[in-house]
N, C-alpha and C positions, 0 to 999 in steps of 0.2 A: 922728651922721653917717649921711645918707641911702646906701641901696647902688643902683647905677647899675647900670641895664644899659643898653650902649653900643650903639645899633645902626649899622649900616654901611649909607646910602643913599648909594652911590658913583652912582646915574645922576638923581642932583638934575638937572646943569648938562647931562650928555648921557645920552640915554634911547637904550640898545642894545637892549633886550627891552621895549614896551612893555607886556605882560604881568606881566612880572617887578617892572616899574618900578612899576608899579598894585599888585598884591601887597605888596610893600618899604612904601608908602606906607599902604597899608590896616590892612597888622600893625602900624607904629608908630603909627596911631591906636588901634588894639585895645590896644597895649602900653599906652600912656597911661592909657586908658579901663579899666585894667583891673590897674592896679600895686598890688599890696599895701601896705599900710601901713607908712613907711619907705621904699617904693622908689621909682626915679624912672626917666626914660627921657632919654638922653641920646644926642646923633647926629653920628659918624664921618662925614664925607666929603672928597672931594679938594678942590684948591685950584676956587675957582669955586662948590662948592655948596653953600655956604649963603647961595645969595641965595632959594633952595625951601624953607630953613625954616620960615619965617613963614606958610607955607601949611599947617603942623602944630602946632597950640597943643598945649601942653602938655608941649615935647618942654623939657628946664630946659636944655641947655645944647649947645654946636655944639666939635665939636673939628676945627678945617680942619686937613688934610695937607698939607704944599708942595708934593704932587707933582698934576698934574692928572688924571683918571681914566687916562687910557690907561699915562702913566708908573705909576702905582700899580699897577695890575692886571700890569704887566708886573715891578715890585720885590716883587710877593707871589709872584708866581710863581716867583722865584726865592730867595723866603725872607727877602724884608729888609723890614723894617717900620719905618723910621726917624721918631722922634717920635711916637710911637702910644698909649707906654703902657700897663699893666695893667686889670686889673679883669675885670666879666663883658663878653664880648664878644659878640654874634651881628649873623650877616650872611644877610637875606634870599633870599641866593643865594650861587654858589660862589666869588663877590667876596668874599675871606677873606684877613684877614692867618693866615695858619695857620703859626705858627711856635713854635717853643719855650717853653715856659712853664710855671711851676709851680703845678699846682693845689693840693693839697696844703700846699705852706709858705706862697705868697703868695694863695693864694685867686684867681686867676686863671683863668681860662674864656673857650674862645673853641669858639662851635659855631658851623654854616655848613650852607645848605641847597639841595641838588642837586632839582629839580623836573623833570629829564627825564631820558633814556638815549640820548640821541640819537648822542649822540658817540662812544657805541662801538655802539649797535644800526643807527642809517643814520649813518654819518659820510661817506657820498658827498651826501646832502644838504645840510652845512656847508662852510664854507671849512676850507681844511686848518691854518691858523693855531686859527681855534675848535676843530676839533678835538686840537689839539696842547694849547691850556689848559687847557681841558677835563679832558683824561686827567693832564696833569701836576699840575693842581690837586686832583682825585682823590688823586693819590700824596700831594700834602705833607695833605691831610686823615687818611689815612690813618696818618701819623706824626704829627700835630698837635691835630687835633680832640678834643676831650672827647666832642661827636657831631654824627653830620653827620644830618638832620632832611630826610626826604623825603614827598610828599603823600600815600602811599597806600601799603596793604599790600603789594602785587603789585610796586608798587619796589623795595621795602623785600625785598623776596626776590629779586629781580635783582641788586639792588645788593650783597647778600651772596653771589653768586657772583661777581661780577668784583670785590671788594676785602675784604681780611680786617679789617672792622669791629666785628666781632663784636655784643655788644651795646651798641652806642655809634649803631647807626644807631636813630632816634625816626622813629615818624610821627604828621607832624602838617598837617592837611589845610589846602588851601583854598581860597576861597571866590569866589564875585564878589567885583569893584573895589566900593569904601564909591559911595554913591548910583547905584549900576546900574541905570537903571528906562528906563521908556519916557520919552522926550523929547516934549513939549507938540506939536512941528510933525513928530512922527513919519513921517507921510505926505505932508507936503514935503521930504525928506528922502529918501524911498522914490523919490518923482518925480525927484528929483537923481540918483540914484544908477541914471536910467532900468530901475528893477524892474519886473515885470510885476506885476497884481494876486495872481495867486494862484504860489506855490512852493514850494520846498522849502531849506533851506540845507545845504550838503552843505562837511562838514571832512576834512580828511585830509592825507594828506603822500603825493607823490611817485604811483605808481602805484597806489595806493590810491583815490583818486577814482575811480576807474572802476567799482567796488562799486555808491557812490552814483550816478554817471551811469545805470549801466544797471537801478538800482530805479526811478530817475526819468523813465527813459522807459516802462518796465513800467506803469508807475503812472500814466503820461498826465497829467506835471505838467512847468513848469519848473524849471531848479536855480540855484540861486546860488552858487559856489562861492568860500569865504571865504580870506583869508588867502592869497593866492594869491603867489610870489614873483614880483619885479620883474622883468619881463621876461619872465617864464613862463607869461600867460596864453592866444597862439595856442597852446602846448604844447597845454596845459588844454582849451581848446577842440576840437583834433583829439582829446583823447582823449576828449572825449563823444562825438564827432561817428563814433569809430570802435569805442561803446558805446553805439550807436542812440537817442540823444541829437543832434537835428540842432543845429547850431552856432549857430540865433537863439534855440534855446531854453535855450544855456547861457550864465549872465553871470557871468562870472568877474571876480571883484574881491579888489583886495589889503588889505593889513592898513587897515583903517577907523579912524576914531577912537570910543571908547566914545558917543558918543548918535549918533552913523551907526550904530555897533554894531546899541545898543539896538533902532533904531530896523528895520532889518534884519533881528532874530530876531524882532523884536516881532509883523513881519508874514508871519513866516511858519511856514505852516501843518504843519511840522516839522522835526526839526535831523537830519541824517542822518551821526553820527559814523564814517569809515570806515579809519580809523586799529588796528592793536592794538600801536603802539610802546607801550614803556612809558615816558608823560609825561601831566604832569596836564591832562589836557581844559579849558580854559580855557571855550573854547564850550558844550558840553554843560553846565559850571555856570551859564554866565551864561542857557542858552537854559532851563533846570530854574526858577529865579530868574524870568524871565517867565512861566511855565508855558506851556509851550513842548511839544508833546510830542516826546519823543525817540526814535528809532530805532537802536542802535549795534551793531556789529561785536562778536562776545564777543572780549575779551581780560579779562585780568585787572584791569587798571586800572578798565575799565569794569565790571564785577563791581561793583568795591571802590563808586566813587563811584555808577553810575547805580542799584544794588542792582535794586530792586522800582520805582523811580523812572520806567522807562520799556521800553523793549523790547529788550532785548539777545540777539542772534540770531547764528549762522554767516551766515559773508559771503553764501553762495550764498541763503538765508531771506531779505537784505533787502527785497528786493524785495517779496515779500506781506507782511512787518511793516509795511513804510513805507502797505502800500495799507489795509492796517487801521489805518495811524495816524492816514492822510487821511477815514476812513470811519467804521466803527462803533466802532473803540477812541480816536476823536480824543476825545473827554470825560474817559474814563475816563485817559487818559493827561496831559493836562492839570492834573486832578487831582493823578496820581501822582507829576508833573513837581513842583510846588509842593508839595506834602508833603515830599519829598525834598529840597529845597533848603532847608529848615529849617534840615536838618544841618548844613548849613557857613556860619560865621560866621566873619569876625575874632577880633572878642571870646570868641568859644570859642578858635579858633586862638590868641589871645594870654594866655592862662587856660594855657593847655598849655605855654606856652614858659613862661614864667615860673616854672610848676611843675616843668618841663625842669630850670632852673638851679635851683631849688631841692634838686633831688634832688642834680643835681652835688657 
C-alpha cells in the first residue's frame, strides 16, 4: 500500500488569494513530479472543488468535504474536521484542518503554511474578520501542527517571536507560478493596459509606495504601481503626485492576471520592491524569473530571497540604486536577476516537503 500525502487545495472552486492559489497548484505539480517511490499525492478540498482536478494530472485520488470552502474554513477554525480522516496531511496555506491527532500511534501528520505576517505586522491593512482567522488559526497551529512551514528565513525568526513553535516551524521557499514567461502578444497587452513605453514597476503595501514614487521621479522615469487595492487607486495617485511624481506619470493598477503579469514586468526596465513587511515577495520572484533587474528596500525577507540577485538598499538609497539600475548596473543586474531565480523552484520546493514528512 502506497503512502499518500493529502494536499488541501480549498481555493479550486473560489480563489481568495491568487497568489496563494498559484503556489497550492504549482507545489502539487512539484509534489506529483517529484514523489518517492511508493508515494502518491492525493487532494482535499471543499464541496465544488474538484471540478479543478483534472487540470493536475497525476494527483491519484479527490477527497470532497460537504462543507463548501467558506463553511470549512470557518469549522477548522473552530476545530472540527468532520469526514476528513487520517494520514499525512499538508495545506499550502494556513487553510488547515489543525486538530488533534496522533502522530506517534496512528502515523498521522498535518503541517500548514503561513506565507506572510500581515496579520499581526499591518493588520489595519486587512479586514478585521482576516485578521481574526488569521491569529486564531495561528493558535490552533500552535496546539495542532507537526509544523507550520514559512518561505523564508527572516519569517521563520518572526514567526518564533509571536508563537511558541519552537522547532516545528520549516522553511521552505517559493517560487514563480509553473509556466511564468513572457506571453507571445506581450506588447498588446502592454497597449491594453495603456503603459508608457519605458518604466518602472513599483510593489509595496500601504505607505510604502511612496519610497518607489519618489526614486521614480529622481530617476526621471514613469511608475507602474502593481497590485493596487480596489478602490485605492486615486489614494495611490495623490501619493506620487505628493512624492514629486505628477499624477499622468503614475499608472496605478490592480491585481493582473499572470500573462498581463508577465507581460508588465517583462516590459519593464526594473521592479522597485518597497515593502520590509515580513511576506514572501511574490513580484520580485516572478520579476528575477524574467530577468528583470531589481531594486529593494533592505529588510530581511529581501536579504533572504533577493541575496546577491539584485540591489538591496536603505529606503532613503533607493533612488540612486533604481538610477544605476536604469543605467550602468541595468546588465549587470539582469544577469544577477536570472542567476538568482534558479533558486527557486517547485520541484525543489516539493523535494523539501516531502522530506519534511519524512523526517516527521
Amino acid at each position: 500500500m502506497s503512502v499518500q500525502l493529502r494536499v488541501v487545495l480549498d481555493q479550486l472552486a473560489h480563489v481568495a488569494d491568487p497568489d496563494q492559489a498559484a503556489a497550492a497548484l504549482s507545489l502539487t505539480h512539484g509534489l506529483v513530479a517529484t514523489a518517492p517511490r511508493g508515494c502518491a499525492v492525493t487532494a482535499i478540498v471543499p464541496a465544488g472543488g474538484e471540478a479543478g482536478i483534472p487540470g493536475i494530472p497525476g494527483v491519484r485520488d479527490v477527497h470532497r468535504l460537504p462543507l463548501g470552502r467558506r463553511e470549512l474554513l470557518a469549522s477548522w477554525q473552530m476545530g472540527i474536521a468532520p469526514g476528513l480522516g487520517g494520514g499525512l496531511i499538508h495545506a499550502p496555506t494556513l487553510a488547515a484542518p489543525l486538530v488533534r491527532h496522533d502522530r506517534v500511534h496512528d502515523h498521522d501528520q498535518i503541517t500548514a503554511t503561513l506565507w506572510d505576517l500581515c496579520a499581526w505586522e499591518t493588520p489595519e491593512l486587512l479586514s478585521k474578520p482576516s485578521v481574526v482567522w488569521h491569529r486564531a488559526m495561528l493558535k490552533r497551529a500552535v496546539k495542532h501542527a507537526d509544523a507550520l512551514v514559512v518561505p523564508s528565513h527572516a519569517i521563520a525568526e518572526r514567526l518564533a517571536d509571536l508563537a511558541p513553535l519552537g522547532d516545528r516551524i520549516r522553511v521552505i521557499a517559493g517560487a514563480a507560478p509553473d509556466g511564468f514567461a513572457v506571453p507571445a502578444d506581450a506588447s498588446e497587452r502592454r497597449a491594453a493596459l495603456q503603459l508608457p513605453e519605458r518604466y518602472v514597476v513599483l510593489t509595496g503595501v500601504g505607505e510604502s509606495f511612496a519610497d518607489g514614487f519618489r526614486a521614480a521621479a529622481r530617476a526621471g522615469v514613469d511608475a507602474v504601481a502593481l497590485d493596487a487595492d480596489e478602490g485605492g487607486e486615486p489614494a495611490l495617485a495623490e501619493l506620487a503626485a505628493a512624492n514629486g511624481l505628477p499624477e499622468q506619470r503614475a499608472h496605478i493598477r490592480g491585481s493582473l492576471g499572470r500573462e498581463d503579469r508577465a507581460a508588465v514586468l517583462a516590459g519593464a526596465a526594473a521592479l522597485v520592491a518597497t515593502s520590509a513587511n515580513a511576506a514572501w515577495p511574490w513580484r520580485v520572484i516572478e520579476a528575477m524569473a524574467l530577468g528583470v533587474p531589481v531594486v529593494a528596500v533592505d529588510s530581511g525577507v529581501h536579504r533572504d530571497v533577493i541575496a546577491d540577485g539584485g540591489a538591496v538598499t536603505d529606503a532613503g538609497e533607493l533612488a540612486d540604486a533604481l538610477i544605476d539600475a536604469l543605467g550602468a548596473g541595468e546588465r549587470r543586474l539582469r544577469v544577477l536577476a536570472s542567476d538568482r531565480a534558479k533558486a527557486f523552484s517547485w520541484p525543489s520546493s516539493a523535494e523539501r516537503l516531502w522530506a519534511l514528512h519524512a523526517d516527521l
